[in-house]
C-alpha positions as CSV (number, residue, x, y, z in Angstrom):
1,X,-19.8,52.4,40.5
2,X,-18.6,55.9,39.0
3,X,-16.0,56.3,36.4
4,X,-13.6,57.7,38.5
5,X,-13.9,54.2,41.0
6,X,-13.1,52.3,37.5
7,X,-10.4,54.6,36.4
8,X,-8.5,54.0,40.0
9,X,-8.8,50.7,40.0
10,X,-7.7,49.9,35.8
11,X,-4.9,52.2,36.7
12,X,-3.9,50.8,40.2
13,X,-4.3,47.3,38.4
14,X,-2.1,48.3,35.5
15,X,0.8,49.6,37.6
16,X,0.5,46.3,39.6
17,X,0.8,43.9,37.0
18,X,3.7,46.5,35.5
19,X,5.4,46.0,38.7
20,X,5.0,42.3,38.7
21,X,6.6,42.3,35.0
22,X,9.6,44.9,36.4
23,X,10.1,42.4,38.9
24,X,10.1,39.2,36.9
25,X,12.5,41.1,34.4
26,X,14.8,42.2,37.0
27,X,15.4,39.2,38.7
28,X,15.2,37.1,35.5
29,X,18.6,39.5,34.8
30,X,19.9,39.3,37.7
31,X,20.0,35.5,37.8
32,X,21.2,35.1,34.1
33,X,22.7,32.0,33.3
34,X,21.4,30.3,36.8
35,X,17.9,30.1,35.0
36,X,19.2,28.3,32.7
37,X,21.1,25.6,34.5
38,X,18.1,25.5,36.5
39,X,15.8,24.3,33.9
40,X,19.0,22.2,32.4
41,X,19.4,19.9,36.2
42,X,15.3,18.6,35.0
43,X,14.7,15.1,35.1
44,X,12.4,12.6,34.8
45,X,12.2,12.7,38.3
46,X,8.6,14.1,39.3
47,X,10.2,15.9,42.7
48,X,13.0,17.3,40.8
49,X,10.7,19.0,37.9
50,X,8.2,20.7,41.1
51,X,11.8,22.0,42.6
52,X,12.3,23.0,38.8
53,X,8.5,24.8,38.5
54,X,8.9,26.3,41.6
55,X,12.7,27.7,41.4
56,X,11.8,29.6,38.0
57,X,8.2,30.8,38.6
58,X,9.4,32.3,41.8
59,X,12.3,34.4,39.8
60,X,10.1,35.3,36.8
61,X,7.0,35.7,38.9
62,X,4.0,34.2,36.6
63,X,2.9,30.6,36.8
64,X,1.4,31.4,33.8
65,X,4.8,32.4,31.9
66,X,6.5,29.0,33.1
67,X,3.4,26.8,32.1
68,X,3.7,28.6,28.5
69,X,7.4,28.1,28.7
70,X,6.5,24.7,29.7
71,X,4.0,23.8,26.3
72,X,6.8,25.1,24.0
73,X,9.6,22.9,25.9
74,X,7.1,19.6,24.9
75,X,6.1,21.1,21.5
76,X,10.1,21.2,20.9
77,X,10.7,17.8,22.1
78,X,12.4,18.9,24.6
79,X,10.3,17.9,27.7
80,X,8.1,14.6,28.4
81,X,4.6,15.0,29.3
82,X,6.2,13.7,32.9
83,X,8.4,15.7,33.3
84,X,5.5,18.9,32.3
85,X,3.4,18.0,34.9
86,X,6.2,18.4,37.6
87,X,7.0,22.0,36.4
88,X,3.4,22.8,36.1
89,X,2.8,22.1,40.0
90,X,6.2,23.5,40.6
91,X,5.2,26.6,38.8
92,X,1.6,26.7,41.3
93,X,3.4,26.7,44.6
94,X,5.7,29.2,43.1
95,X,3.8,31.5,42.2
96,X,2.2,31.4,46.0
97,X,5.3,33.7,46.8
98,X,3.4,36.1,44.8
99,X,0.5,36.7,47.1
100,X,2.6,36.2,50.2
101,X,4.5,39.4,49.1
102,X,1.0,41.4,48.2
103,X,0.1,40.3,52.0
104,X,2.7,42.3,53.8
105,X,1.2,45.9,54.6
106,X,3.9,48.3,52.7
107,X,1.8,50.1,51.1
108,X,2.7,53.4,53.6
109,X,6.2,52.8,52.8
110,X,6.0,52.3,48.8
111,X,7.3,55.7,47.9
112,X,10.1,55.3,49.5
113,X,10.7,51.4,48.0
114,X,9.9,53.7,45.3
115,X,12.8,56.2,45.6
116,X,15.4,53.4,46.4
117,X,14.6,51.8,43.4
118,X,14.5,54.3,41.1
119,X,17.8,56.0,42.1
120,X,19.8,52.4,41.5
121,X,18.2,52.2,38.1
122,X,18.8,56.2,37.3
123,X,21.8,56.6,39.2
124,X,24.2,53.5,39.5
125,X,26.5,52.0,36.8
126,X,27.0,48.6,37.6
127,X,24.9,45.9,35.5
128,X,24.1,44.1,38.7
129,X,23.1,47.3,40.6
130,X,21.1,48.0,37.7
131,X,19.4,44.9,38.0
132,X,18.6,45.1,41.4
133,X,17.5,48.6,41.3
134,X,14.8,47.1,38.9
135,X,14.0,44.7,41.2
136,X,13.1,46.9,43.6
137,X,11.4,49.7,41.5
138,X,8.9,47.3,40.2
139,X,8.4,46.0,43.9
140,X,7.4,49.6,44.7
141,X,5.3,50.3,41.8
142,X,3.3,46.8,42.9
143,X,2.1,48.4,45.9
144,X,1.3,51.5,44.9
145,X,-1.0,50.0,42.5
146,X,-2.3,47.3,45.2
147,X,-2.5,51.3,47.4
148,X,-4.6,52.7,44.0
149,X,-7.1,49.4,43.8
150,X,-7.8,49.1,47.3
151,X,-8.6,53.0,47.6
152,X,-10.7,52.7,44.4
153,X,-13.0,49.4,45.7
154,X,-13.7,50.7,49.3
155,X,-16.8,52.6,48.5
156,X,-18.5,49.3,47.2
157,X,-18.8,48.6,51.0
158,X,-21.6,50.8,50.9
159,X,-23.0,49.6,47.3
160,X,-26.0,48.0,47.5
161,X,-26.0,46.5,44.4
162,X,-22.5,44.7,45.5
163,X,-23.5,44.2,49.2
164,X,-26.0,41.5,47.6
165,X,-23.7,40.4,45.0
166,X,-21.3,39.0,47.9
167,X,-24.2,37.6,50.2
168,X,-25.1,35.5,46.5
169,X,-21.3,34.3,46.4
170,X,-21.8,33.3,50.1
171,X,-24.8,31.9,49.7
172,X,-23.5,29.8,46.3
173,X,-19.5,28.9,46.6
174,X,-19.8,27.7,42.9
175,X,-20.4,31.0,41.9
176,X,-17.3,32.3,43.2
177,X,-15.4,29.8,41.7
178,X,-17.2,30.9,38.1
179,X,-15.9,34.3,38.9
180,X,-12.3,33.7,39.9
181,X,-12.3,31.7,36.5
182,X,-14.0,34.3,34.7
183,X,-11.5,37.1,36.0
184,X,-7.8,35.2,35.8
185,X,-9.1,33.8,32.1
186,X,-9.5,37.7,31.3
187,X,-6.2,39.3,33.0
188,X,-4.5,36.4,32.4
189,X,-2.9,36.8,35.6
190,X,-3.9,35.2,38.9
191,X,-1.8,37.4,40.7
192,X,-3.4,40.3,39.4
193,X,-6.9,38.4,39.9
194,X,-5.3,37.8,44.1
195,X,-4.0,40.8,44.1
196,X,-7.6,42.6,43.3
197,X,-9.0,39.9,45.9
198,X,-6.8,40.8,48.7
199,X,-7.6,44.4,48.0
200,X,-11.4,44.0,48.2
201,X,-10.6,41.8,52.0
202,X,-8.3,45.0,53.0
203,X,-10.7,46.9,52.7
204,X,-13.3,45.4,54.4
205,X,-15.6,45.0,51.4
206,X,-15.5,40.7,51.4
207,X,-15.4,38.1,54.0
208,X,-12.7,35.0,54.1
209,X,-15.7,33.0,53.6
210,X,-16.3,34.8,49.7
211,X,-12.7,35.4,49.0
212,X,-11.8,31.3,49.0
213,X,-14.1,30.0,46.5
214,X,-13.1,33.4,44.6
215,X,-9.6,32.3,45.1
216,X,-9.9,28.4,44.1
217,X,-11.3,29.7,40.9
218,X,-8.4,31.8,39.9
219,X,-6.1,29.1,39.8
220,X,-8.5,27.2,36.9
221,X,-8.9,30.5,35.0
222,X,-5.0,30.9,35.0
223,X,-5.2,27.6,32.6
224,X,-6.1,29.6,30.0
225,X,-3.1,30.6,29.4
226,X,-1.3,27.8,28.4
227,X,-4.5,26.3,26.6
228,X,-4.5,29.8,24.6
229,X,-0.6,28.5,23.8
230,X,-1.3,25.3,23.1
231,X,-3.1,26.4,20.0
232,X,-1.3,25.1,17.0
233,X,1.0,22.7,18.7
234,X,1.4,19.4,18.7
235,X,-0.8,16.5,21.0
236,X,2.2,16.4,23.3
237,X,2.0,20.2,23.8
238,X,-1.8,20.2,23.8
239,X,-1.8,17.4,26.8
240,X,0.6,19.6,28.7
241,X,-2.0,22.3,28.7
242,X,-4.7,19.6,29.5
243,X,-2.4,18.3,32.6
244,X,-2.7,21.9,34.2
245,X,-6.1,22.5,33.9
246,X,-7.2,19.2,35.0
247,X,-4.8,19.4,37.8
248,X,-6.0,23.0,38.8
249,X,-9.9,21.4,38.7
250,X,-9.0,18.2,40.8
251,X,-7.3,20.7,43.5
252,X,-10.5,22.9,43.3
253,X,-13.0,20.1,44.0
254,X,-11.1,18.9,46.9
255,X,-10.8,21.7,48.5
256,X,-14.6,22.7,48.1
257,X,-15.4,19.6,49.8
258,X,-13.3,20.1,52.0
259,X,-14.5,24.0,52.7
260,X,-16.0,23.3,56.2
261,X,-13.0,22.1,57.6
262,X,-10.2,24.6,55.2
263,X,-12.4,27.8,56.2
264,X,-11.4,27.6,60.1
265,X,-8.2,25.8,59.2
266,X,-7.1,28.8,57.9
267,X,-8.3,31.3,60.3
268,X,-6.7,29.7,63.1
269,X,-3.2,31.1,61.6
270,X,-4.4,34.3,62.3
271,X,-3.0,37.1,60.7
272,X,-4.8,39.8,58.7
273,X,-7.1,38.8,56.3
274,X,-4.6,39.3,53.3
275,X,-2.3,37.4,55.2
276,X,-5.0,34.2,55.4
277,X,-5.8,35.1,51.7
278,X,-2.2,34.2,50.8
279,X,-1.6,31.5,53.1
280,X,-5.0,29.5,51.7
281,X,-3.5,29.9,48.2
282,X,-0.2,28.4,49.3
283,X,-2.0,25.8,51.5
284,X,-4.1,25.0,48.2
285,X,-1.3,24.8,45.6
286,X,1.4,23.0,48.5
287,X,-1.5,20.1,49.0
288,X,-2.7,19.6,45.6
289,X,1.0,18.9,44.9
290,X,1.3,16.5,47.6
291,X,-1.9,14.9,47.0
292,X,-1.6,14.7,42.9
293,X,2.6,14.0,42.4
294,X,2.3,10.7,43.0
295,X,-0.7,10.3,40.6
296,X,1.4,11.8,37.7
297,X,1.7,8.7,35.6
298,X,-2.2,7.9,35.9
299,X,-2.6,11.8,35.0
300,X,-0.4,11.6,32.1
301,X,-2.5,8.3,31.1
302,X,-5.3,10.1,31.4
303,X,-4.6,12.9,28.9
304,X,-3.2,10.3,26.8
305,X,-6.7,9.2,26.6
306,X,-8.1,12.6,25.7
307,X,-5.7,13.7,23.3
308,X,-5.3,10.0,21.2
309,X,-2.9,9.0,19.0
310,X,0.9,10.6,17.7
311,X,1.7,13.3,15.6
312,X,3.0,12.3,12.6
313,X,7.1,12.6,11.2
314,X,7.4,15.6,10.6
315,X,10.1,17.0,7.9
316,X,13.0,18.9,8.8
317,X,11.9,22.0,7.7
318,X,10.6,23.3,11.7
319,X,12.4,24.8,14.5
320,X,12.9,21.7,17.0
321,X,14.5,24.1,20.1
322,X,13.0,27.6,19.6
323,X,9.3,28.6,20.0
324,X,7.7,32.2,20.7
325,X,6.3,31.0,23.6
326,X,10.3,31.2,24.9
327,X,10.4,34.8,24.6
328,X,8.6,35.1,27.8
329,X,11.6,33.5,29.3
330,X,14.5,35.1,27.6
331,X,17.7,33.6,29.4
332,X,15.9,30.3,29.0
333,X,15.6,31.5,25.2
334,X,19.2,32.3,24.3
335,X,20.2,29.2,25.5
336,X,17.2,27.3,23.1
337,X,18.6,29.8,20.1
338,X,22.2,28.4,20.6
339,X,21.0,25.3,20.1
340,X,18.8,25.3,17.6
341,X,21.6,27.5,15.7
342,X,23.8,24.5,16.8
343,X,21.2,21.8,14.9
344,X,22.0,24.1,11.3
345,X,25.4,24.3,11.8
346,X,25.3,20.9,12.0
347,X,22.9,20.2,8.5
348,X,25.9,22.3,7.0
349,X,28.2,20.5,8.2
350,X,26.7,17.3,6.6
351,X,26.2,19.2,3.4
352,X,30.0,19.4,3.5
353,X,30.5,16.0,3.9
354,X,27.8,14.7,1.4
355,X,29.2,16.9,-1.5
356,X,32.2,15.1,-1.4
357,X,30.3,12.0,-2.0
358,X,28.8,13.7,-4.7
359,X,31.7,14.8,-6.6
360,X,33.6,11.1,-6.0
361,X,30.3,8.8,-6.6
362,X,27.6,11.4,-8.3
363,X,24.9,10.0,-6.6
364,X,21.4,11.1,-7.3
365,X,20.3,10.6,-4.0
366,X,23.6,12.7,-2.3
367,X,22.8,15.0,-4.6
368,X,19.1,15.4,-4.2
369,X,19.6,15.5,-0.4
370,X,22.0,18.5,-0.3
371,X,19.5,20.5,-2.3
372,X,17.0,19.7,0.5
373,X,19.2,20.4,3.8
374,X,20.1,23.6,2.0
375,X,16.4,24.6,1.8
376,X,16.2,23.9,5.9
377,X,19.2,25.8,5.9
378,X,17.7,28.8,4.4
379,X,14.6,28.3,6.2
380,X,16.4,28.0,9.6
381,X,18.7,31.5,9.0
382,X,15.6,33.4,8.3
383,X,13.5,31.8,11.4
384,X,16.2,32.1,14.0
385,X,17.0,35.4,12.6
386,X,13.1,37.0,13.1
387,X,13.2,35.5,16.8
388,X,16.7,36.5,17.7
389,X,15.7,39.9,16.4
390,X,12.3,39.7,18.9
391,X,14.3,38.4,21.8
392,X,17.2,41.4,21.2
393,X,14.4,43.6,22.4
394,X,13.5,41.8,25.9
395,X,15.0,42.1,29.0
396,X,18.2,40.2,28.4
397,X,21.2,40.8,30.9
398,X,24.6,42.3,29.4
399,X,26.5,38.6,28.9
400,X,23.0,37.6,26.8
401,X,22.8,40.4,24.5
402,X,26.2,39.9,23.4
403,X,25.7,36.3,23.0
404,X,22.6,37.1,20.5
405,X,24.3,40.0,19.1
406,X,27.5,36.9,18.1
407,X,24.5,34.5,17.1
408,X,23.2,36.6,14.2
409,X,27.2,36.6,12.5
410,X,27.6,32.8,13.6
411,X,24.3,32.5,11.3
412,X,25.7,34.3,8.7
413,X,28.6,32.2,8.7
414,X,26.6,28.8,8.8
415,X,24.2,29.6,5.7
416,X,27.4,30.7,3.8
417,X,28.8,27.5,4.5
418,X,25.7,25.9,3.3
419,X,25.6,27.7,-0.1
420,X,29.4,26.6,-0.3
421,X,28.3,22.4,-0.3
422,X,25.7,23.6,-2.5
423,X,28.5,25.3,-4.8
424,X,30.1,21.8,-4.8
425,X,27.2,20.1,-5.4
426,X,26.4,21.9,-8.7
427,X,30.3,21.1,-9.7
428,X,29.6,18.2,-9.3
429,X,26.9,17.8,-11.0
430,X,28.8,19.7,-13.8
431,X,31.4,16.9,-14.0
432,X,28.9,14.1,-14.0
433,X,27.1,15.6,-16.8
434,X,30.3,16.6,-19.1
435,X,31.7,13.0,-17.9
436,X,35.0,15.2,-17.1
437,X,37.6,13.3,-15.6
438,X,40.6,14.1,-13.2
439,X,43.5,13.0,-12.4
440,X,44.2,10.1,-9.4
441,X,46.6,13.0,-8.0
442,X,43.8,15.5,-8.2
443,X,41.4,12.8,-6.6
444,X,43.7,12.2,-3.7
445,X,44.2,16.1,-3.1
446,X,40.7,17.3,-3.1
447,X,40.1,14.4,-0.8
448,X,42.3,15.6,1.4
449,X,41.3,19.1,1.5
450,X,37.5,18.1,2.0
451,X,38.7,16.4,5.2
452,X,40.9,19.0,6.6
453,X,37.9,21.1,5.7
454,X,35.2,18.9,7.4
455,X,37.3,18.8,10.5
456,X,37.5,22.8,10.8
457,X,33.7,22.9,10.4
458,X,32.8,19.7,12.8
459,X,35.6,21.2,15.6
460,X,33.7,24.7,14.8
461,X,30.4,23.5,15.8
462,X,31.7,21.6,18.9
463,X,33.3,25.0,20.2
464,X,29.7,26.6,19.7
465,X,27.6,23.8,21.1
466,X,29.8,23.3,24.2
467,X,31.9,26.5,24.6
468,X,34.7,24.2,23.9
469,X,37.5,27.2,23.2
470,X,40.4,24.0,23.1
471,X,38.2,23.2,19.8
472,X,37.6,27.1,18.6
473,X,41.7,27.2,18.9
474,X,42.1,24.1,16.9
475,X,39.3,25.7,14.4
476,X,42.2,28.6,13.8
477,X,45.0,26.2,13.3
478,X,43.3,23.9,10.8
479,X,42.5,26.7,8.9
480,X,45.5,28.4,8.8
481,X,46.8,24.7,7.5
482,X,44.1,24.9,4.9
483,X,45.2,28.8,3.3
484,X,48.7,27.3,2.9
485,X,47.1,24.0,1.4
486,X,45.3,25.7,-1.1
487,X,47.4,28.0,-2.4
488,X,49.5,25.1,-3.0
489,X,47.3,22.9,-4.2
490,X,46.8,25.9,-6.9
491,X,50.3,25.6,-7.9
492,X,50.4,22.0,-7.9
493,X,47.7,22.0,-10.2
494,X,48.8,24.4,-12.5
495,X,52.0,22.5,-13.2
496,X,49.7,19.5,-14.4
497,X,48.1,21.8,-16.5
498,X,51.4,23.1,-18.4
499,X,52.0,19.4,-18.7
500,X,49.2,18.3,-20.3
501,X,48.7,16.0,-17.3
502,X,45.1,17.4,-16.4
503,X,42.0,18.4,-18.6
504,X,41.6,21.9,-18.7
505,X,37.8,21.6,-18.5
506,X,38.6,19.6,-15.1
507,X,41.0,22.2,-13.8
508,X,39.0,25.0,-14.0
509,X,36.2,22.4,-11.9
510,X,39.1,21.3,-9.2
511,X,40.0,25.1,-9.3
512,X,36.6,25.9,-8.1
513,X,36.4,23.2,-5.5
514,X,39.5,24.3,-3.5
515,X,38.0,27.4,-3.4
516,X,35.3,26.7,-2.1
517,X,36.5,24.8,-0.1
518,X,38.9,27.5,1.4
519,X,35.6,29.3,1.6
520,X,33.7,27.1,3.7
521,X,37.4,27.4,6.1
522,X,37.6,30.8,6.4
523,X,33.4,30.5,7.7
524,X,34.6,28.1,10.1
525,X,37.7,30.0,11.0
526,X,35.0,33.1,12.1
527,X,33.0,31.0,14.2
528,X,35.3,29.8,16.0
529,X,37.2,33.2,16.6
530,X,33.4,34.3,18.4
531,X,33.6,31.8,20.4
532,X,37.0,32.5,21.6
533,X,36.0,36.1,22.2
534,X,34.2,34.7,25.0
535,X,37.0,32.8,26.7
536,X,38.5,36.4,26.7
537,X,35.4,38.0,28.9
């Protein structure tokens, strides 16, 4: 094999899998929010969670990419090990769609796919135009590379050396297998791994026969993906990886054993030999799924078995909905980054609520746990930040880039509010330990600002979690209540002050609490106004 045979084929294999990614990023764009809700209909239900796999592998085009998406959903929480396992055959039969695409002969026509694409990205204005010019550029740019690889490979025809390499894989269909695996673990890609396969059978170089073992291997190696993600997770996450490589295994040993009847099974489709290519990986993943769905509870059972045992509690301080293994799937992301900003606005919100118990009862334990929640707090703003700021540069569609670009003032807003209850905390804390007393007036007053306060931030949060703009509006009028309220609790106080009514060690604390208090408000006031701005879209 010369250089320039290994040159053409790196380079036809690189613009392949680039094409595949254009493709996944286009469509994953152009379907926006209806990932999302896709992934947000999952059940228990096994059938439900392979309609699931299979919808969103087919729009971001890599098994792989959904089964990674799939450990991080179960390291979060989010996701049984049930519900995995339907995903993860879902995302097998939909990445079949895959290789049925590669089998259609366009290569003579790819320029122009080419040219059609390339003048809706350069020359059109519309977002969704744009979108689907993508689409269709990285369809071209798929089959010029599946044009470059099959060109580069057709002189091993004549290769000796490779003539009895393919008689050894027909004489020994284990071997094949242990070179499908070998090649998907190293691309990580079993499209690219089909895509070189189908190449090699369009060329005339392999036989159907060589090509299925080949094939049945690729779909083990792609494991190695999500096992490689599974690194570091928890047992859940780990036995989600386990599921899809032991499913991928069973599926292979059937369908080895049955090879003498699957070999002319598939021929008698007819088509061209890419076409019987794609059609026995389809046939492989569509069967497997029928045979092992109703097996899922003894699978899970099984992995249970291999992975013993539970995780232990773990503390607060760990991003429950985000994971890097999301930015592979980035409008399944910004919805996971809403929420997990959602879970901090919500520690702030208790913050708020505990420092008043604080400053009425000075419990050590109230006060202890605000000091805590604000150290998630801090640890959240900075986490969420770093992967909002990694997901900003993805393919996100217009609609999710301004929701990330709102996200990072909404966090803003929500640690602010958190080093607010930690202001009242330490006042409180100041009182306790100067024994300062107030007034049952002043009591009464800054209870009654903490809960028009508490209310703003809990209606704030609601607006944000559920796009609630009924709550964000109510979010303005509270706080416009609490502006007035402060500036007249001010007053108020100072009269008690000028007549000798209050401490004035204890009025310079209250004065300090209504303003933080008007603080934490004005926080709440901005969240809500981003939410609104989208009701205005």
């Amino acid at each position: 094999m010369n250089y320039k045979m290994i040159f053409e084929l790196l380079g036809g294999l690189g613009l392949f899998v680039y094409g595949m990614k254009l493709m996944g990023d286009g469509l994953q764009k152009a379907a926006g929010e209806k990932l999302k809700q896709i992934l947000e209909v999952l059940t228990s239900n096994v059938i439900v969670g392979i309609l699931v796999g299979t919808g969103v592998t087919a729009i971001i085009q890599s098994s792989s990419a959904t089964t990674v998406m799939t450990v991080g959903f179960v390291n979060a929480g989010l996701m049984t090990l049930k519900q995995a396992a339907g995903v993860i055959m879902g995302a097998n039969i939909g990445t079949t769609i895959t290789a049925q695409l590669i089998a259609f002969k366009l290569t003579d026509i790819a320029p122009f796919i080419l040219a059609v694409g390339a003048a809706l990205v350069l020359f059109t204005k519309r977002k969704r135009s744009h979108d689907i010019g993508e689409i269709i550029l990285g369809f071209g740019v798929l089959f010029v590379g599946m044009s470059m690889m099959e060109h580069s490979m057709k002189p091993l025809r004549t290769m000796p050396e490779f003539i009895n390499l393919i008689d050894t894989l027909g004489r020994h269909k284990f071997l094949g297998i242990l070179v499908g695996l070998g090649m998907t673990a190293t691309v990580q890609s079993s499209s690219a791994t089909i895509g070189i396969l189908i190449a090699l059978a369009s060329g005339g170089t392999i036989t159907l026969e060589v090509a299925l073992p080949i094939l049945f291997g690729d779909n083990i190696g792609t494991c190695a993906t999500a096992l490689l993600a599974s690194i570091g997770t928890n047992k859940n996450a780990k036995r989600a990886a386990l599921i899809h490589l032991i499913f991928n295994t069973i599926g292979t040993i059937i369908f080895m054993l049955a090879f003498p009847w699957i070999l002319p099974l598939i021929k008698s489709l007819g088509g061209s030999i890419s076409r019987q290519i794609a059609n026995a990986h389809t046939m492989f993943n569509v069967a497997n799924t029928i045979i092992q769905a109703p097996f899922v509870g003894l699978l899970v059972a099984f992995v249970n078995k291999l992975v013993p045992g539970e995780d232990k509690k773990e503390n607060l301080m760990v991003l429950e909905y985000i994971d890097e293994r999301l930015i592979e799937t980035p409008s399944i992301a910004v919805g996971q980054v809403v929420k997990e900003v959602v879970r901090m606005g919500k520690l702030a919100s208790k913050n708020v609520n505990t420092s008043l118990k604080a400053f009425l009862y000075g419990n050590e334990d109230d006060i202890r746990s605000i000091y805590e929640i604000e150290e998630v707090i801090n640890f959240l703003e900075r986490e969420i930040t770093g992967f909002m700021v990694s997901l900003y540069n993805t393919s996100l569609s217009e609609s999710q880039s301004e929701i990330i670009t709102s996200l990072f003032h909404v966090v803003n807003d929500i640690e602010r509010i958190g080093d607010h209850a930690e202001n009242l905390v330490e006042l409180a804390q100041y009182k306790i330990e100067n024994s300062l007393s107030f007034s049952e007036q002043a009591i009464t007053e800054v209870k009654y600002m903490f809960e028009k306060v508490q209310s703003a931030v809990d209606n704030a949060i609601d607006a944000l979690e559920n796009f609630d703009f009924k709550a964000a509006q109510s979010v303005i009028d509270i706080e416009s209540k609490i502006d007035k309220l402060e500036k007249q609790l001010r007053k108020d106080h100072i009269d008690r002050l000028n007549k000798g009514i209050c401490f004035p060690a204890s009025g310079a604390i209250f004065l300090d609490i209504i303003s933080n208090l008007e603080r934490v408000g004005d926080h709440s006031n901005n969240i809500a106004e981003i939410v609104l701005e989208f009701n205005n879209d």
